[in-house]
N, CA, C and O atoms as a printed pandas DataFrame, in Angstrom:
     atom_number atom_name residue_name chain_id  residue_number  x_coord  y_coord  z_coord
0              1         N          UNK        A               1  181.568   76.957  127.024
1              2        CA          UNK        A               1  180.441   77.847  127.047
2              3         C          UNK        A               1  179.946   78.151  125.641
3              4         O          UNK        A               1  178.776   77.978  125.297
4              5         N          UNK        A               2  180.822   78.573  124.921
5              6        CA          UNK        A               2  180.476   78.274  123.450
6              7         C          UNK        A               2  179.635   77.498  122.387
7              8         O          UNK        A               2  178.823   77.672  121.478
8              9         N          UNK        A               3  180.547   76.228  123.272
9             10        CA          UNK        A               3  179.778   74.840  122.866
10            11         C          UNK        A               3  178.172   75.052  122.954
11            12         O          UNK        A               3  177.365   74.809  122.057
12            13         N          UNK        A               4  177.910   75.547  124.206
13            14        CA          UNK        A               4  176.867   75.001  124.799
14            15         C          UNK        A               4  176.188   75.563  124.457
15            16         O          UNK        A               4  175.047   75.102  124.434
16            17         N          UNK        A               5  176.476   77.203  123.864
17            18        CA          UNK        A               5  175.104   78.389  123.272
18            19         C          UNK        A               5  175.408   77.740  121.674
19            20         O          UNK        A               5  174.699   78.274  120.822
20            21         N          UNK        A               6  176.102   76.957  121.289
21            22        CA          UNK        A               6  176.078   76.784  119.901
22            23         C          UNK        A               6  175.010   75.361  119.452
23            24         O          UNK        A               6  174.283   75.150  118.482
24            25         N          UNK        A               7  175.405   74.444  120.881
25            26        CA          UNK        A               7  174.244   73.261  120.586
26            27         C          UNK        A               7  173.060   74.097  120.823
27            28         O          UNK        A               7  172.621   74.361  119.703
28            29         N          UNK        A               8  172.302   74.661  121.746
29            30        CA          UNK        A               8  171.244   75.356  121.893
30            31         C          UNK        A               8  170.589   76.233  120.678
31            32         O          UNK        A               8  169.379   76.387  120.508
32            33         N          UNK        A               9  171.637   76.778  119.867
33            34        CA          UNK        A               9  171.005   77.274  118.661
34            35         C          UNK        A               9  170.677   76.132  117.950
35            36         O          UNK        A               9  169.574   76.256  117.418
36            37         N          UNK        A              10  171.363   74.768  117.677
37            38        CA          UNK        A              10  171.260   74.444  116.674
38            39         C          UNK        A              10  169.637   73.565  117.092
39            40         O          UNK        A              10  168.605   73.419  116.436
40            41         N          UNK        A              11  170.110   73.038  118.716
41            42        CA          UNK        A              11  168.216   72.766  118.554
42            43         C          UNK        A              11  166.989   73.406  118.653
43            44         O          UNK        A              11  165.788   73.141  118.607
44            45         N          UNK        A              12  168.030   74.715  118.865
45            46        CA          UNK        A              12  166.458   75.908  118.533
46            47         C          UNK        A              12  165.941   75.748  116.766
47            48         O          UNK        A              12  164.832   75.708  116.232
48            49         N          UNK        A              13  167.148   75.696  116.314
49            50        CA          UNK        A              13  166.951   75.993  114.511
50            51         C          UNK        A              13  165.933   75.011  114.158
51            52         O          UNK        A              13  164.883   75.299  113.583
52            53         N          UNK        A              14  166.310   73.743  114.554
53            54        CA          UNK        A              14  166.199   72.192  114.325
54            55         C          UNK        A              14  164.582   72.063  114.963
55            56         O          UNK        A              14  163.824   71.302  114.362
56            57         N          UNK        A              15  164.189   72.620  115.873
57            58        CA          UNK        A              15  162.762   72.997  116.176
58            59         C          UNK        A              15  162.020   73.730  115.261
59            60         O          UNK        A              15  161.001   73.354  114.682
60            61         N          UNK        A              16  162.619   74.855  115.157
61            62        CA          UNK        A              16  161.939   75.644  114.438
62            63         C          UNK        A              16  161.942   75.260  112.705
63            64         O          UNK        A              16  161.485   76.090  111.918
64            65         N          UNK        A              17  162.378   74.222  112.318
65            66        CA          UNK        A              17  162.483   73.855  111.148
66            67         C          UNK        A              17  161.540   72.744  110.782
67            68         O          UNK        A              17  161.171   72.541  109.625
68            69         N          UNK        A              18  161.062   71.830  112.121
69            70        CA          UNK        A              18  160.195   70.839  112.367
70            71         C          UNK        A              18  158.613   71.859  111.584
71            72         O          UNK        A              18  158.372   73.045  111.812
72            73         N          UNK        A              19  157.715   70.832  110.599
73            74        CA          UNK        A              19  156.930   71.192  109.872
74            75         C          UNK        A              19  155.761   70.637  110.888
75            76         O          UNK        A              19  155.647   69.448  111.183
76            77         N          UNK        A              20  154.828   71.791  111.421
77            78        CA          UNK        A              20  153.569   71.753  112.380
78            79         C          UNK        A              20  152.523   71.662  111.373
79            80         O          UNK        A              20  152.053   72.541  110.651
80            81         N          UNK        A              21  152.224   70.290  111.477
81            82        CA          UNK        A              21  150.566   69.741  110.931
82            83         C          UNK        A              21  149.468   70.012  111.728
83            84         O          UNK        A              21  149.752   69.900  112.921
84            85         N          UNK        A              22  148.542   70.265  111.556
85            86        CA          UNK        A              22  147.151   70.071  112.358
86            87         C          UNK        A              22  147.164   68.886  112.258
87            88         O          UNK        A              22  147.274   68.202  111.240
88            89         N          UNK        A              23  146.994   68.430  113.843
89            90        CA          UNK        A              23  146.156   66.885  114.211
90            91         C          UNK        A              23  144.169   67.182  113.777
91            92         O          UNK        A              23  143.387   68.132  113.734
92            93         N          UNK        A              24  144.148   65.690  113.546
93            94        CA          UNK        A              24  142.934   65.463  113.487
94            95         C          UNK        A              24  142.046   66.594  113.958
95            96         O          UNK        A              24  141.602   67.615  113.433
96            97         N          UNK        A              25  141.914   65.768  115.684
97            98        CA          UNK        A              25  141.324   66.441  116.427
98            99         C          UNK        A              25  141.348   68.017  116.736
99           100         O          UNK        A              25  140.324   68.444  117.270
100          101         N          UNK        A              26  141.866   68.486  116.605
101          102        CA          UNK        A              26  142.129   70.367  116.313
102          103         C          UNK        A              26  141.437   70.478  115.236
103          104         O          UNK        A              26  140.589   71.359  115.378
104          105         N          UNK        A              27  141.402   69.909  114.053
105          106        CA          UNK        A              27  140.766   70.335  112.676
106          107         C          UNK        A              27  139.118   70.028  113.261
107          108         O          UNK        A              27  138.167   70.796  113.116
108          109         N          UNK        A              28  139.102   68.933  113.825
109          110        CA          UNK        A              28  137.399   68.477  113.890
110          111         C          UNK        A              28  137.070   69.465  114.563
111          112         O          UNK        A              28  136.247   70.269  114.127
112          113         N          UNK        A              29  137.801   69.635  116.075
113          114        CA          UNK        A              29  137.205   71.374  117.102
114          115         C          UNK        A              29  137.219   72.377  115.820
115          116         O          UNK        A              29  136.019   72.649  115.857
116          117         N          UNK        A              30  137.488   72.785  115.214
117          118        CA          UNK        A              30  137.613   74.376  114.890
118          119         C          UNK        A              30  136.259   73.697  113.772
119          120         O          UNK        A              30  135.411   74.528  113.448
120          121         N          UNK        A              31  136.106   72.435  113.289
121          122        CA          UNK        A              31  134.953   72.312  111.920
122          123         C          UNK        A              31  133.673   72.113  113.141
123          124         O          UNK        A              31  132.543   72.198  112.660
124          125         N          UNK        A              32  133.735   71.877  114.548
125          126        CA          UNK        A              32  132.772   72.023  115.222
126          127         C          UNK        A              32  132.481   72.923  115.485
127          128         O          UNK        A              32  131.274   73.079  115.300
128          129         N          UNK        A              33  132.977   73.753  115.880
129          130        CA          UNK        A              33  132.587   75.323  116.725
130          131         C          UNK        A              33  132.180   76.089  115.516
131          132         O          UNK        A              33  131.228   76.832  115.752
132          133         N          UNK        A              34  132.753   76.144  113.909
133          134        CA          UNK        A              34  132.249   76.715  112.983
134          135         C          UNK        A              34  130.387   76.236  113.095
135          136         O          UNK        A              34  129.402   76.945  112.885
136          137         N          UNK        A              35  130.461   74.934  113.459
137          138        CA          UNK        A              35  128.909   74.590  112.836
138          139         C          UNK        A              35  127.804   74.768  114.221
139          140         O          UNK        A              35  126.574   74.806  114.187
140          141         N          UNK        A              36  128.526   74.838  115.161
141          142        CA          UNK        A              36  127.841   75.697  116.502
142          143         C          UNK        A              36  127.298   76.949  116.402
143          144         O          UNK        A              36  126.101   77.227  116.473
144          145         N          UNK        A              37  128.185   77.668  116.241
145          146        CA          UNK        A              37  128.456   79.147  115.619
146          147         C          UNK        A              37  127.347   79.299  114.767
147          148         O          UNK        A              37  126.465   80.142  114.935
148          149         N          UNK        A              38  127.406   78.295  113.646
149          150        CA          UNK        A              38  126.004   78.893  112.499
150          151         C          UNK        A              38  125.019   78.527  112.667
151          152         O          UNK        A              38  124.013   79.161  112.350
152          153         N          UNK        A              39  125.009   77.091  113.364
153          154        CA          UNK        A              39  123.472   76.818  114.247
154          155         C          UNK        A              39  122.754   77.745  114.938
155          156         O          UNK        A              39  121.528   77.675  114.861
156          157         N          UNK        A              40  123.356   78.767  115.728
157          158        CA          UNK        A              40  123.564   79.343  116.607
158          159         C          UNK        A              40  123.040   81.058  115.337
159          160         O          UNK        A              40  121.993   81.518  114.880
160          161         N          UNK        A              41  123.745   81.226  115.310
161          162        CA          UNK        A              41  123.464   82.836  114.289
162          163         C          UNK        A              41  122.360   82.809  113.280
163          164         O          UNK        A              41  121.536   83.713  113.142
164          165         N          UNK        A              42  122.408   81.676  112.568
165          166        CA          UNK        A              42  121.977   81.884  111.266
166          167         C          UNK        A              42  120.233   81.879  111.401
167          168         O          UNK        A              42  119.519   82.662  110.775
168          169         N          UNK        A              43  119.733   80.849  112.335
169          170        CA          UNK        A              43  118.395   81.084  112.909
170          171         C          UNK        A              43  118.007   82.155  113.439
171          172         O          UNK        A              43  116.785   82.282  113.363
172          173         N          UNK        A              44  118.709   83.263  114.120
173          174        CA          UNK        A              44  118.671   84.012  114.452
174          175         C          UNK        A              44  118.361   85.685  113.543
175          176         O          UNK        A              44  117.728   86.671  113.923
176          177         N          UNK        A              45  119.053   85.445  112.354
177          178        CA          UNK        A              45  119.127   86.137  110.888
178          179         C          UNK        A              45  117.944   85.657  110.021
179          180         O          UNK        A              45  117.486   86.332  109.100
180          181         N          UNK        A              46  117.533   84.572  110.344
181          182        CA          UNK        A              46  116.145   83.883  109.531
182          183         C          UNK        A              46  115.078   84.724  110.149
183          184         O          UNK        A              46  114.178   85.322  109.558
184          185         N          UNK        A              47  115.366   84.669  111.691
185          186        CA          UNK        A              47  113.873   85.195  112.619
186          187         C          UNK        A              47  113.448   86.580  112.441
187          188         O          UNK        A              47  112.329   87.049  112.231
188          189         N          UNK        A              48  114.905   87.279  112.607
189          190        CA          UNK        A              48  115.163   88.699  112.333
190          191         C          UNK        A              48  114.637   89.202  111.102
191          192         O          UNK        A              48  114.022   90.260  110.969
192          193         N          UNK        A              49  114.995   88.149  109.970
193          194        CA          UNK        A              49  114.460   88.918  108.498
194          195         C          UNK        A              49  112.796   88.494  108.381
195          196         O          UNK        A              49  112.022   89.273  107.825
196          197         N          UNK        A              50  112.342   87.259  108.923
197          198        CA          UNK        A              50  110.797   87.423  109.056
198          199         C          UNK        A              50  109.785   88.723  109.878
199          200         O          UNK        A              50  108.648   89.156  109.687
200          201         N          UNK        A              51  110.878   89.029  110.845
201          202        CA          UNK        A              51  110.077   89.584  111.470
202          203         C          UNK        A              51  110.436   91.210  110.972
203          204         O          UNK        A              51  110.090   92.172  111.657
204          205         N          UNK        A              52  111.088   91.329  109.840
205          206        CA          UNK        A              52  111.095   92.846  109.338
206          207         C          UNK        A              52  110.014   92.532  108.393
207          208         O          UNK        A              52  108.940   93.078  108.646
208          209         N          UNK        A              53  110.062   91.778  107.370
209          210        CA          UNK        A              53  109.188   91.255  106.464
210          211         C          UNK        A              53  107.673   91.262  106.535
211          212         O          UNK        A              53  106.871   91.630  105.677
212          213         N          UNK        A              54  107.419   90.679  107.987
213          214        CA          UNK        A              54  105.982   90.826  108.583
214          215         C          UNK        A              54  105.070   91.968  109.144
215          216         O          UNK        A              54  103.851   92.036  109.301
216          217         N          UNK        A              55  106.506   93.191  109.488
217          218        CA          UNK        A              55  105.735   94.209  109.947
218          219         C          UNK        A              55  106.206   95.270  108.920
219          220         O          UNK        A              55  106.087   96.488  109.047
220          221         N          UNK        A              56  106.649   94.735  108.091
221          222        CA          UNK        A              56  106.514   95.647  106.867
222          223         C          UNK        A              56  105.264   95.458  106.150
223          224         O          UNK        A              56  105.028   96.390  105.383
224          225         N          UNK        A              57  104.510   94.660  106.163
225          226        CA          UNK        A              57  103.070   93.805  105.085
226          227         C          UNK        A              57  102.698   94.219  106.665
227          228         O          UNK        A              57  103.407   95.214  106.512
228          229         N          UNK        A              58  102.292   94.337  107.854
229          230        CA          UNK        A              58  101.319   94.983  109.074
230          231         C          UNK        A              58  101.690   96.629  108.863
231          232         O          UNK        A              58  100.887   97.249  109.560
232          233         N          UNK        A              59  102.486   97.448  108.256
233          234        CA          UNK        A              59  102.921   99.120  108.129
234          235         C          UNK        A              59  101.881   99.023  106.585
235          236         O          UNK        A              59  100.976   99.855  106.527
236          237         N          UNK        A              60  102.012   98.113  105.488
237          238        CA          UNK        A              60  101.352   98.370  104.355
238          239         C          UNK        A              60   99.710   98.387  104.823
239          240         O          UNK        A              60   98.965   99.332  104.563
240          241         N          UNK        A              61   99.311   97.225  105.525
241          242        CA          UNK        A              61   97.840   96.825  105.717
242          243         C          UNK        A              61   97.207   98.492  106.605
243          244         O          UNK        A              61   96.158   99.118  106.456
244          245         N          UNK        A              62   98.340   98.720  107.452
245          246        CA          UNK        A              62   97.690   99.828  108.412
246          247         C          UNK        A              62   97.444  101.176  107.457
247          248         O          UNK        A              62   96.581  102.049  107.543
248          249         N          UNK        A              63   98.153  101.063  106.848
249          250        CA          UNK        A              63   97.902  102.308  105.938
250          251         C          UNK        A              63   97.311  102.393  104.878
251          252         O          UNK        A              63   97.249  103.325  104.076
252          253         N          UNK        A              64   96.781  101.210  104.870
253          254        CA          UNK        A              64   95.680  100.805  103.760
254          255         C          UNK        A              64   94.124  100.948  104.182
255          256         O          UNK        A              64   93.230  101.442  103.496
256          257         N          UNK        A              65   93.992  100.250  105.820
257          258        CA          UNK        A              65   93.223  100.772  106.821
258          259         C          UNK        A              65   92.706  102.264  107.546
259          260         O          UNK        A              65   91.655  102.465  108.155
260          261         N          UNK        A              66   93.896  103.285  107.237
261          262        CA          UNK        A              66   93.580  104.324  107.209
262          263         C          UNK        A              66   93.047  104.773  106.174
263          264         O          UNK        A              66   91.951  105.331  106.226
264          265         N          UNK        A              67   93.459  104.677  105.483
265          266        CA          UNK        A              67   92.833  104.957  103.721
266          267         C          UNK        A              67   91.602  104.860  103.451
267          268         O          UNK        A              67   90.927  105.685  102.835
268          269         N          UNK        A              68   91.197  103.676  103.976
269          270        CA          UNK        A              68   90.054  103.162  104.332
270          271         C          UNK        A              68   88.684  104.027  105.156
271          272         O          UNK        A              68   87.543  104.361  104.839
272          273         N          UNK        A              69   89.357  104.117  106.087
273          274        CA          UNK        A              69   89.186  104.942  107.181
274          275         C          UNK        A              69   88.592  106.209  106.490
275          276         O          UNK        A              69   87.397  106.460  106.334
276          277         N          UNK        A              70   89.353  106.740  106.219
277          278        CA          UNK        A              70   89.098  108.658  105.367
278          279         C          UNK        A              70   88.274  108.473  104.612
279          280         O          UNK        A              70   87.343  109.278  104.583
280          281         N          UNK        A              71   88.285  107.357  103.713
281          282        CA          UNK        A              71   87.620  106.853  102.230
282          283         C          UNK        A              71   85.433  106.611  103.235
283          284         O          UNK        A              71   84.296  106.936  102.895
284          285         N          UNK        A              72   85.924  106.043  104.199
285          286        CA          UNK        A              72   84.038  105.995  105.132
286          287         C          UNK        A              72   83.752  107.137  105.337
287          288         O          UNK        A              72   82.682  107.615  104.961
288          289         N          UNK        A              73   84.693  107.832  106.002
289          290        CA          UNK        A              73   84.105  109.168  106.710
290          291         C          UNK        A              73   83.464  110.025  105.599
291          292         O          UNK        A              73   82.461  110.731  105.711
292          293         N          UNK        A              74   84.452  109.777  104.188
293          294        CA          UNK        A              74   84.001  110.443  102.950
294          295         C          UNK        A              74   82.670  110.488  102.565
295          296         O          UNK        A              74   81.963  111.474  102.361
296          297         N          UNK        A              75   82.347  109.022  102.471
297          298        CA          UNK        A              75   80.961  108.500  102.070
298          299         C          UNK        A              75   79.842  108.579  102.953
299          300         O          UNK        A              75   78.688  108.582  102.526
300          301         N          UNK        A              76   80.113  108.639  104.087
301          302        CA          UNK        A              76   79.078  108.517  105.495
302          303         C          UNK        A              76   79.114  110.371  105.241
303          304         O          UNK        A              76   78.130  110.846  105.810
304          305         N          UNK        A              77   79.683  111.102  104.787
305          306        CA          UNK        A              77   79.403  112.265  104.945
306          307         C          UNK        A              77   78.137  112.453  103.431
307          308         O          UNK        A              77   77.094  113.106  103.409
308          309         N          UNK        A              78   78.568  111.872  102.675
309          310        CA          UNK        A              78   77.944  112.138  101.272
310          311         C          UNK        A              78   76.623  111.559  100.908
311          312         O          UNK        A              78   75.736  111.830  100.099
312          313         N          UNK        A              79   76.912  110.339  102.138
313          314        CA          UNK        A              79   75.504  109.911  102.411
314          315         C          UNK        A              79   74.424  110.504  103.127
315          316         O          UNK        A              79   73.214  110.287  103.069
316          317         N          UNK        A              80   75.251  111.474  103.968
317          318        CA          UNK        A              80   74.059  112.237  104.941
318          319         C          UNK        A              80   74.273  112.935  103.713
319          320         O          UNK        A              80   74.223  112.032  102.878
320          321         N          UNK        A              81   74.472  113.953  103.139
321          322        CA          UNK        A              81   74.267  114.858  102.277
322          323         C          UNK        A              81   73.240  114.562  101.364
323          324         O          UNK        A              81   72.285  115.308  101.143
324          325         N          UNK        A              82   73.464  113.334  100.769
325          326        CA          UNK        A              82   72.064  112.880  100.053
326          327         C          UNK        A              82   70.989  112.644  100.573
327          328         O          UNK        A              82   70.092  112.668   99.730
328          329         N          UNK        A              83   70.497  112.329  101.995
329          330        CA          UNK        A              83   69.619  111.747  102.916
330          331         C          UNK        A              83   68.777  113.455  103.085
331          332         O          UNK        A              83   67.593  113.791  103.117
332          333         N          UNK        A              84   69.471  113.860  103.127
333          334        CA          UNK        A              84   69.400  115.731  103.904
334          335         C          UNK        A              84   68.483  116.217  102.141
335          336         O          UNK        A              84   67.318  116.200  101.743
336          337         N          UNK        A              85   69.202  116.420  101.829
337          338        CA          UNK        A              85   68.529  116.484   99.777
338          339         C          UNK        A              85   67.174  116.077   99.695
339          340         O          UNK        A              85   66.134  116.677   99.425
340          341         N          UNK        A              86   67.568  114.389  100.131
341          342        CA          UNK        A              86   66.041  113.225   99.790
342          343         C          UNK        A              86   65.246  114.022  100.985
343          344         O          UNK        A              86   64.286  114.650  100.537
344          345         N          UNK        A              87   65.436  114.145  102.470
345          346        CA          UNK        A              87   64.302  115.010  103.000
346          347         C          UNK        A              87   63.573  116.390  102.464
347          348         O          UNK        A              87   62.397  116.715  102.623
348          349         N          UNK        A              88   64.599  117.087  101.799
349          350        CA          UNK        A              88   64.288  118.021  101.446
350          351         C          UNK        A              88   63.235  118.301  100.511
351          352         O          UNK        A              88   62.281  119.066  100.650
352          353         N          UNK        A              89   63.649  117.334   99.219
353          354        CA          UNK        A              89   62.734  117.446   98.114
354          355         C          UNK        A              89   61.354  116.614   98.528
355          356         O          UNK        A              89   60.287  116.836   97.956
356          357         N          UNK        A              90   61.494  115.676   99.541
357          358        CA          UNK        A              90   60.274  114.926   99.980
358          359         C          UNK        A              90   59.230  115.718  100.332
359          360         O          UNK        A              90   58.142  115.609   99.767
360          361         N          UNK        A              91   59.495  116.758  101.477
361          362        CA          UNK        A              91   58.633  117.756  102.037
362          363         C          UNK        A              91   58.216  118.352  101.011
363          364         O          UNK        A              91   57.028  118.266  100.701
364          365         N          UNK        A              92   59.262  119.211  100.138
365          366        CA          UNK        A              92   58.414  119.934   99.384
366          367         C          UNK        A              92   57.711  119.551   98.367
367          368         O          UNK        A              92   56.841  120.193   97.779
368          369         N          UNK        A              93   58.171  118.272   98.112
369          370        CA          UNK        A              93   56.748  117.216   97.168
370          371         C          UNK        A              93   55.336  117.124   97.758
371          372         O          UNK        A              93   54.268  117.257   97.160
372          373         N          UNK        A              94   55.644  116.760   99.607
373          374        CA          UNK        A              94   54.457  116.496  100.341
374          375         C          UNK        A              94   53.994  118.580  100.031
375          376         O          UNK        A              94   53.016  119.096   99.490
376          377         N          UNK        A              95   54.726  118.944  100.413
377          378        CA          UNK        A              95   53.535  120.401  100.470
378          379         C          UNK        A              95   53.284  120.648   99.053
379          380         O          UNK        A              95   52.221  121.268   99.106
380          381         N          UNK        A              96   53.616  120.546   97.735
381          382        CA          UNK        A              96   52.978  120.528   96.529
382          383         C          UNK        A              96   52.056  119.764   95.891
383          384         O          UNK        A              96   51.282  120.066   94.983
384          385         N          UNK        A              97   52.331  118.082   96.835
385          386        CA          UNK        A              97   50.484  117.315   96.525
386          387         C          UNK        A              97   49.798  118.129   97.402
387          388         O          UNK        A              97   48.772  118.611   96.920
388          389         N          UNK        A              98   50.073  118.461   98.654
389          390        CA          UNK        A              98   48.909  119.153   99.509
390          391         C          UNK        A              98   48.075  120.395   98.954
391          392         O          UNK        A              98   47.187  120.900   99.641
């Protein structure tokens, strides 16, 4: 009985002493699935950063458009103001040739 737990250690040892290489094929799977993987993500991180990029330059344009915006109402007001003036002094030109 001795014997027999003593051979058993020694081809447990004798296993466990055996040096485990990667085969080929294990190295090629794990260098495939890496390049799946980034096929896979990295387009995904390209699309993602265009599309922050793009509606960051559509947040600049819109608020440039408002700007815009305030900047007409400004002038369309200043324009009636002058229009209102030009009637004004017109009449009282017309009633001073009269």
């Amino acid at each position: 009985m001795n014997s027999d737990k003593s051979e058993l250690l020694e081809e447990y040892d004798e296993e466990q002493q055996k040096e485990k290489n990667l085969d080929f094929k294990f190295l090629f799977l794990v260098y495939l699935s890496l390049a799946v993987a980034f096929s896979i993500v990295l387009p995904k991180i390209y699309i993602k950063n265009q599309i922050y990029y793009i509606s960051r330059d559509i947040h600049k344009l819109y608020s440039e458009y408002s700007v815009l915006q305030e900047e007409n109402i400004y002038l369309n007001q200043k324009l009636e103001s002058i229009r209102f003036k030009n009637q004004v002094l017109d009449s009282v030109f017309i009633e001073l040739k009269e």
